[in-house]
TISE-747849 format. One line per field, with one value per residue (C-alpha): x, y, z; residue in three letters; residue number from 1. Coordinates in steps of 0.02 Angstrom, whole numbers, padded with zeros to 5 digits. Layout:
X X ... .
Y Y ... .
Z Z ... .
aa ALA ... .
i NUM ... .
***
This chain:
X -00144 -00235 -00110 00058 00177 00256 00412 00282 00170 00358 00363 00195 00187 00372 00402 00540 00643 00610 00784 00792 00622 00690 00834 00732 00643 00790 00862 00696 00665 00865 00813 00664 00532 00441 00386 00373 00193 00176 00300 00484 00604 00710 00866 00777 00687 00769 00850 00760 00808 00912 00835 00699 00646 00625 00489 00387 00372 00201 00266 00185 00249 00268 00230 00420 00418 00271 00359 00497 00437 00317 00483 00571 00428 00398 00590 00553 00416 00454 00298 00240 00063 -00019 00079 00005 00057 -00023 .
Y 06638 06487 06340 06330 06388 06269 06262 06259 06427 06527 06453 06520 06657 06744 06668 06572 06418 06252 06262 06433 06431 06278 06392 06531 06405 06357 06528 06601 06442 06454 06649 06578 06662 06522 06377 06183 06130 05982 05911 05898 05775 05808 05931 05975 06126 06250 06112 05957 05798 05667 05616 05738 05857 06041 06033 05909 06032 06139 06289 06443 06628 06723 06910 06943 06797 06889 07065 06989 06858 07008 07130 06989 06968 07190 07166 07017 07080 07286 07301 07393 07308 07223 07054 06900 06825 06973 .
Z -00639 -00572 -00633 -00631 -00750 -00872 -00988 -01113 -01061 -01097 -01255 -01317 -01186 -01198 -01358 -01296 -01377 -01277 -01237 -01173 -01083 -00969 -00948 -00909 -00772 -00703 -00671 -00606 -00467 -00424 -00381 -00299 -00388 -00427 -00338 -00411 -00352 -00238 -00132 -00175 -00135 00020 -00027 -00222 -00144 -00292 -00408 -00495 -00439 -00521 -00663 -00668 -00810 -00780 -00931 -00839 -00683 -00638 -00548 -00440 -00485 -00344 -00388 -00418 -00526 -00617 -00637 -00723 -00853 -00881 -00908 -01009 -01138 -01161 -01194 -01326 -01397 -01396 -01326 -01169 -01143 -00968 -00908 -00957 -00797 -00723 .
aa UNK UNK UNK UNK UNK UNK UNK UNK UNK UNK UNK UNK UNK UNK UNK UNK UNK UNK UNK UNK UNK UNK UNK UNK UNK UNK UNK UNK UNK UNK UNK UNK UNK UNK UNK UNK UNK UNK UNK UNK UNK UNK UNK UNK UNK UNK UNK UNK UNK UNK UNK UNK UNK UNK UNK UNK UNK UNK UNK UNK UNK UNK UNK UNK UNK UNK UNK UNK UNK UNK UNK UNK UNK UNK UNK UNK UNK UNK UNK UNK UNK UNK UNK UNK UNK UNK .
i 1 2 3 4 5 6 7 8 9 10 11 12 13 14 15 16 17 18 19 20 21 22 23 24 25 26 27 28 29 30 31 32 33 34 35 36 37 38 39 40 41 42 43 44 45 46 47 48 49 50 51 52 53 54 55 56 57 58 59 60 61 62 63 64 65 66 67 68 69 70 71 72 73 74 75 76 77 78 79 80 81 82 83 84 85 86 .
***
């Protein structure tokens, strides 16, 4: 995938509430397997800032990050097709 990953992609993607794909975010950039694009305020490298919205965030998926939003939406879905972050 050539952009990053929004709160709004696991919404459509995952089929995910707003409220549970930021949650979803938040747990998979606290494990680190995802990355906010551009630079990040000093001490925010795996946390949003003060003030700062997780939904506003563009974020690279490492491959880890991949295998398991792929996992999580077979397990939503009861399917067993390809990844769409594949």
């Amino acid at each position: 995938m050539n952009r990053g990953v929004t709160a709004g992609h696991l919404m459509e993607h995952v089929h995910l509430s707003r409220k549970n794909s930021v949650k979803r975010l938040t747990e998979l950039w606290r494990d680190q397997l995802i990355r906010p694009e551009g630079n990040r305020p000093h001490g925010f490298r795996f946390t949003p800032a003060a003030g700062e919205r997780i939904e506003s965030l563009r974020f690279r998926i490492t491959a880890r990050g991949r295998d398991r939003l792929n996992f999580l939406r077979r397990r939503e879905d009861g399917q067993e097709d390809p990844g769409i972050f594949d």
